[in-house]
C-alpha positions as a Markdown table, in Angstrom:
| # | Residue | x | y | z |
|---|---|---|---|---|
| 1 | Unk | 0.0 | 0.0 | 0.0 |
| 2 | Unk | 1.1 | 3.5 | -0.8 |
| 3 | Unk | 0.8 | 4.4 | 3.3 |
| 4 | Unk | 3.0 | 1.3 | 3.9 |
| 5 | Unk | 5.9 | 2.8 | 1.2 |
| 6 | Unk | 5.2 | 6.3 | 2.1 |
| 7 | Unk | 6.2 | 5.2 | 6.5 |
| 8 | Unk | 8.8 | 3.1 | 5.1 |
| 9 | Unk | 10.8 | 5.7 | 3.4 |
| 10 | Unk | 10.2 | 8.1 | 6.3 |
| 11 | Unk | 11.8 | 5.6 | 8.9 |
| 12 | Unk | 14.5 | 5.5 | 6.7 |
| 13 | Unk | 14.9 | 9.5 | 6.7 |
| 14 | Unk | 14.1 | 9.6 | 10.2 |
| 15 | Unk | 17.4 | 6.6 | 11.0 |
| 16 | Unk | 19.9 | 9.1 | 8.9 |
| 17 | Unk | 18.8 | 11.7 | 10.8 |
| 18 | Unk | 19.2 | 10.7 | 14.0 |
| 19 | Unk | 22.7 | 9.0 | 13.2 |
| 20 | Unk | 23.8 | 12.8 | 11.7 |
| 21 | Unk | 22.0 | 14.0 | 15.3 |
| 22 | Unk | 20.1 | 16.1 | 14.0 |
| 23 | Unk | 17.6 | 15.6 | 15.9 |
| 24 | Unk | 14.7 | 18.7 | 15.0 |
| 25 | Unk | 14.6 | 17.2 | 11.6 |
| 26 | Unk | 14.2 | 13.6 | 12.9 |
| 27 | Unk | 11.9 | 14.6 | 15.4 |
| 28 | Unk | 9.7 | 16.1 | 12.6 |
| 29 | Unk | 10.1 | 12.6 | 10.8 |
| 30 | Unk | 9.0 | 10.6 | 13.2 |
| 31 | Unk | 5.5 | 12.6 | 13.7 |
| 32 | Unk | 5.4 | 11.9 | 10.3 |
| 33 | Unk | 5.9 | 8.3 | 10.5 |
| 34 | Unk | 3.3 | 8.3 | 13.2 |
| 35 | Unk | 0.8 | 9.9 | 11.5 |
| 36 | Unk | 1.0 | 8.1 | 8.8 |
| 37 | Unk | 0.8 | 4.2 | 10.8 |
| 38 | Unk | -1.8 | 5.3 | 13.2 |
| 39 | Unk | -4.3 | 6.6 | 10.1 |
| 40 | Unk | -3.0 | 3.1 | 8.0 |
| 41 | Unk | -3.2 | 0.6 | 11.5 |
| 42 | Unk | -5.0 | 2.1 | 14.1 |
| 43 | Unk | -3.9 | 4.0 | 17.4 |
| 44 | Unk | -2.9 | 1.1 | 18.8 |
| 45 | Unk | -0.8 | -1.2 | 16.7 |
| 46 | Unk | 2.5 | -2.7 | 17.9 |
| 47 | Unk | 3.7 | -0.5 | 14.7 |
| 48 | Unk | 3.6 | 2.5 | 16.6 |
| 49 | Unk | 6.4 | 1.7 | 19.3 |
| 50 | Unk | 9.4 | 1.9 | 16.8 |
| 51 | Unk | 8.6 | 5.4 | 15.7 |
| 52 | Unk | 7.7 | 6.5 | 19.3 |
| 53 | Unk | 10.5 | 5.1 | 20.8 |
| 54 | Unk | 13.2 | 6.3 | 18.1 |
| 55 | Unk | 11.2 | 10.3 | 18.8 |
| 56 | Unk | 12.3 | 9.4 | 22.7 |
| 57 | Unk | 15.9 | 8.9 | 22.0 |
| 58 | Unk | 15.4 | 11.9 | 19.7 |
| 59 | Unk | 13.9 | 14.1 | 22.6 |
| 60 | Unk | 16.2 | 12.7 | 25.2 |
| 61 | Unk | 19.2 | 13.9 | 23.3 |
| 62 | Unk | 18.0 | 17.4 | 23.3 |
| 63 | Unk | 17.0 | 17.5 | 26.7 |
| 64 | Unk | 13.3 | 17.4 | 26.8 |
| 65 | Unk | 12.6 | 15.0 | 28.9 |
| 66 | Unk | 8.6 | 16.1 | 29.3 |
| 67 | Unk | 8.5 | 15.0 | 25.8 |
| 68 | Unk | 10.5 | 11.7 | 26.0 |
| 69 | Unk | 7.9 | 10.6 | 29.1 |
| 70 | Unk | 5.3 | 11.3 | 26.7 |
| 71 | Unk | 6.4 | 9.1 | 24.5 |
| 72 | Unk | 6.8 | 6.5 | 26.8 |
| 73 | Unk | 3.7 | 6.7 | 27.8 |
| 74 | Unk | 2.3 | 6.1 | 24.4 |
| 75 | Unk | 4.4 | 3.0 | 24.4 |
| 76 | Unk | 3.3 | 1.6 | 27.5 |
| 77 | Unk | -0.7 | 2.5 | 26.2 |
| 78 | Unk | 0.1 | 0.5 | 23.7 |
| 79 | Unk | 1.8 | -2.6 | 25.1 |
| 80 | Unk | -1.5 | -2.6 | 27.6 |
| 81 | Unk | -3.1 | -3.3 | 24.2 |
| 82 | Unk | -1.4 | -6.2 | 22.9 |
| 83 | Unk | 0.8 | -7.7 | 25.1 |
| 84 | Unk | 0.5 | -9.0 | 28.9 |
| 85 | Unk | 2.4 | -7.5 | 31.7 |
| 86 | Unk | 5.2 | -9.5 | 31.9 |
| 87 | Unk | 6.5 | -9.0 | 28.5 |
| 88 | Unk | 10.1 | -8.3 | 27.9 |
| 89 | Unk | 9.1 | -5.2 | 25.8 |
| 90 | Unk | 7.6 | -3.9 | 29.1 |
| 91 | Unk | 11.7 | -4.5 | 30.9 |
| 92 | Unk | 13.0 | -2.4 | 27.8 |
| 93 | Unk | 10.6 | 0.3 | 28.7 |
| 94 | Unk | 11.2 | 0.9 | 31.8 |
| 95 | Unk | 14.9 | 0.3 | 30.8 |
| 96 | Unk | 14.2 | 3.6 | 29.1 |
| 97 | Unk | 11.9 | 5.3 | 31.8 |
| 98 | Unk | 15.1 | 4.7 | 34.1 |
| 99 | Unk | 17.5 | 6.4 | 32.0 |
| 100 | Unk | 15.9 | 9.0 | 31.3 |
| 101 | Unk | 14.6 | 9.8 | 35.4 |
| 102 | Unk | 18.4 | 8.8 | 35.8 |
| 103 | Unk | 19.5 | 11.9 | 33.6 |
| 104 | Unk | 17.1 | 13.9 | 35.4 |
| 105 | Unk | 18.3 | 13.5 | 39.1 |
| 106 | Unk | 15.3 | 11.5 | 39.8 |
| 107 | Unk | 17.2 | 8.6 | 41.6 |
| 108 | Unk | 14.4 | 7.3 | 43.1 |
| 109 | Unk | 12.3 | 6.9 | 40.2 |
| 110 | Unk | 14.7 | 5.5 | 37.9 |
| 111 | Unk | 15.3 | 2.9 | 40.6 |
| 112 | Unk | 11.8 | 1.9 | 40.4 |
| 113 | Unk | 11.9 | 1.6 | 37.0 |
| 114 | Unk | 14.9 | -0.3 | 36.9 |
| 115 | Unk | 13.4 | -2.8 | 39.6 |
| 116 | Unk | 10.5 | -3.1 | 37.5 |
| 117 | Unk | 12.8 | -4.2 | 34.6 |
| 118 | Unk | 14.6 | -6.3 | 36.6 |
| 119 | Unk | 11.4 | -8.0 | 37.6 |
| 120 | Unk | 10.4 | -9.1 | 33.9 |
| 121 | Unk | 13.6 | -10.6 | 32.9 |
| 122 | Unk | 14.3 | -12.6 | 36.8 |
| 123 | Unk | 10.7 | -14.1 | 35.7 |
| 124 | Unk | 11.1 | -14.6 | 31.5 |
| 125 | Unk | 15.0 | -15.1 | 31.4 |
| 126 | Unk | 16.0 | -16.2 | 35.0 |
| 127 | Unk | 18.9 | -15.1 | 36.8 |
| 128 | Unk | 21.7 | -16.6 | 34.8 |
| 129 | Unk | 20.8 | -14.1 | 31.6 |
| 130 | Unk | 23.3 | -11.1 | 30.6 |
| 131 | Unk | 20.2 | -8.8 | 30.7 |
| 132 | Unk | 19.0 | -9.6 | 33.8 |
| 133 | Unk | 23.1 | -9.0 | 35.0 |
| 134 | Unk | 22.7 | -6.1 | 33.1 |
| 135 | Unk | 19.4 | -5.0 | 35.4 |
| 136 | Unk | 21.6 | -5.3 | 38.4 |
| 137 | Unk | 24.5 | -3.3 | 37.0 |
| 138 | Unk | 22.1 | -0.5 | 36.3 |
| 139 | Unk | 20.3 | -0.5 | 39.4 |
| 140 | Unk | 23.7 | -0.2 | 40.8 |
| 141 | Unk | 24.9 | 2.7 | 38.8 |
| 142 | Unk | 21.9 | 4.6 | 39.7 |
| 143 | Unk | 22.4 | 3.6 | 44.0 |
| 144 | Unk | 25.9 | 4.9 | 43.6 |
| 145 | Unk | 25.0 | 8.2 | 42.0 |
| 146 | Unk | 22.8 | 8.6 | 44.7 |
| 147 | Unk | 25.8 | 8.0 | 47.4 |
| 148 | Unk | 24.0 | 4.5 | 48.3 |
| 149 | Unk | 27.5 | 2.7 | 48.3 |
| 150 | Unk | 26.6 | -0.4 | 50.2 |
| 151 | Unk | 23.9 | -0.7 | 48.3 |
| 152 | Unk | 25.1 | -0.3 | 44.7 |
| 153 | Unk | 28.3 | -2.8 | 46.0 |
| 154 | Unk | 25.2 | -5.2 | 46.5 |
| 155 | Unk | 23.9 | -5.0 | 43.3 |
| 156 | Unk | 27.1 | -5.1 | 41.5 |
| 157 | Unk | 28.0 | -8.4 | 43.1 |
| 158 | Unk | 24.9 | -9.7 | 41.7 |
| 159 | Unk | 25.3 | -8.3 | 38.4 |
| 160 | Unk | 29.4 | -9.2 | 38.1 |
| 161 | Unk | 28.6 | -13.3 | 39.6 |
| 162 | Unk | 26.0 | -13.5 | 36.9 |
| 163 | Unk | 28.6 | -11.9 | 33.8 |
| 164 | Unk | 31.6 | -14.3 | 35.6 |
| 165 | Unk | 28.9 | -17.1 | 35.3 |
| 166 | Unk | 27.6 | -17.1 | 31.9 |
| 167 | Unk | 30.7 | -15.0 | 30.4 |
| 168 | Unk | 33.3 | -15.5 | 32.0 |
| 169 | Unk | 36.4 | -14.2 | 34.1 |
| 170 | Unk | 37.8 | -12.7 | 31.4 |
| 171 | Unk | 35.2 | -11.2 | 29.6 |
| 172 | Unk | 34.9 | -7.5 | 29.5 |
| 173 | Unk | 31.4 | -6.8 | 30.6 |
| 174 | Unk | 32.6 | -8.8 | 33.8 |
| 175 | Unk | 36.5 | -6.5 | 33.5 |
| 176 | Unk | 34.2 | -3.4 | 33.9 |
| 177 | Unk | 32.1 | -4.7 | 36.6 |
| 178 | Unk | 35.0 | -5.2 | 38.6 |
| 179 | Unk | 36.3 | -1.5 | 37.8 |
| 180 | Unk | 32.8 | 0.3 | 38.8 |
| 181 | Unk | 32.6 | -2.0 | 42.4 |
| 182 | Unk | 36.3 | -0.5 | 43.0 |
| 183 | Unk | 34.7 | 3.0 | 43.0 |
| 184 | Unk | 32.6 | 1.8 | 45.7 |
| 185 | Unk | 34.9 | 0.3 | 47.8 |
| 186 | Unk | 36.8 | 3.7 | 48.1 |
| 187 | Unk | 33.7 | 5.8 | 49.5 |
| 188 | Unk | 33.1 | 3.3 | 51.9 |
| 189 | Unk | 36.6 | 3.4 | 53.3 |
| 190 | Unk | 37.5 | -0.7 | 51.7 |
| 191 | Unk | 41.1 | 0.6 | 49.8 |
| 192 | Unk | 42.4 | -3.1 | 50.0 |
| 193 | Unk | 39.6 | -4.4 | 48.4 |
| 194 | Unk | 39.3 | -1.5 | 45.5 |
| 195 | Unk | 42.7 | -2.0 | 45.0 |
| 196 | Unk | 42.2 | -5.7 | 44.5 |
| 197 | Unk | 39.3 | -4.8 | 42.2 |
| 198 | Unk | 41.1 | -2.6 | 39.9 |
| 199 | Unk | 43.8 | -5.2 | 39.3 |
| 200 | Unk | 41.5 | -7.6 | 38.4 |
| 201 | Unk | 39.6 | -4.9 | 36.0 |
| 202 | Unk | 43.5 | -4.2 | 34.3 |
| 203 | Unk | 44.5 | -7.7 | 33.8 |
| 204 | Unk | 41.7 | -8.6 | 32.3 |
| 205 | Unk | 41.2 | -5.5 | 30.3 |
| 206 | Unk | 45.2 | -6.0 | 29.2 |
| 207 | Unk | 44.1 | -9.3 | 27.6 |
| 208 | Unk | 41.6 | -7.9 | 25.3 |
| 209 | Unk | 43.9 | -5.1 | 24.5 |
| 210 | Unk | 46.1 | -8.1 | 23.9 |
């Protein structure tokens, strides 16, 4: 169908735009693209979430974060339409609700978020998954920003046994874990142990340098 071509080619325009950040014109796209699926599909097709959620990243990167919840919100209307709640398209939303409450200062919200995320993919993927690690890595980023240093070290444990499980030692998702729990340990007075951890995160980044 002509609509079909017509949203195609404007997701297209809308990709190149937002790889050359310029993110007005892709904003301006992605209404477009929008407009165009809801009068073809409906208000409420899984169609929509693409084009909302590439005008997010859009609005995030400019700062307008009223906008990006708005968008989100759209998404998660939508979801409530065809999906049920424990669908891992929900744990990538509020993947992106955390992010962008995290940007804002608004610890406590993006940890909720994150939570809800981590949630989802304990129940769909189980613990020994590298997003469900990577739940616990951001929950623990967000604690430490907030000067919750015990707490973040927690989570980070979690996250890093899961990477060293299903990745390995030597992996690097498992090389930076060690490295962020090191910037724990120092608030918190441990210097042995964030020695210990920053060694670990060299050697192992030194043999992917390697």
């Amino acid at each position: 169908p002509e609509h079909t071509s017509l949203s195609t080619v404007y997701v297209n325009m809308g990709a190149a735009l937002l790889r050359a950040e310029r993110y007005p014109e892709a904003i301006d796209i992605y209404r477009k693209v929008i407009v165009v699926r809801e009068r073809e599909l409906g208000p409420n097709h899984e169609k929509l979430i693409a084009p909302y959620q590439n005008l997010s990243v859009a609005f995030k990167k400019m700062g307008n974060y009223e906008d990006t919840k708005a968008c989100y919100q759209k998404i998660e209307g939508i979801l409530r339409h065809n999906a049920k709640p424990d669908d891992l398209r929900y744990a990538y939303l509020y993947e992106g609700m955390a992010n962008m409450y995290d940007d804002r200062g608004d610890f406590a919200l993006s940890i909720a978020c994150h939570q809800k995320a981590l949630f989802i993919r304990m129940d769909k993927l189980g613990e020994d998954h590298d997003d469900t690690a990577n739940s616990y890595f951001n929950i623990g980023n967000v604690l430490r920003k907030s000067g919750k240093y015990q707490e973040a070290l927690s989570s980070y444990e979690k996250g890093c046994a899961i990477y060293s499980r299903i990745l390995g030692d030597a992996h690097v998702y498992t090389a930076d874990c060690n490295g962020t729990m090191a910037s724990c340990y120092i608030p918190l007075g441990r210097m042995k142990e964030a020695e210990v951890a920053y060694r670990n995160a060299l050697d192992l980044s030194l043999i992917h340098i390697s």
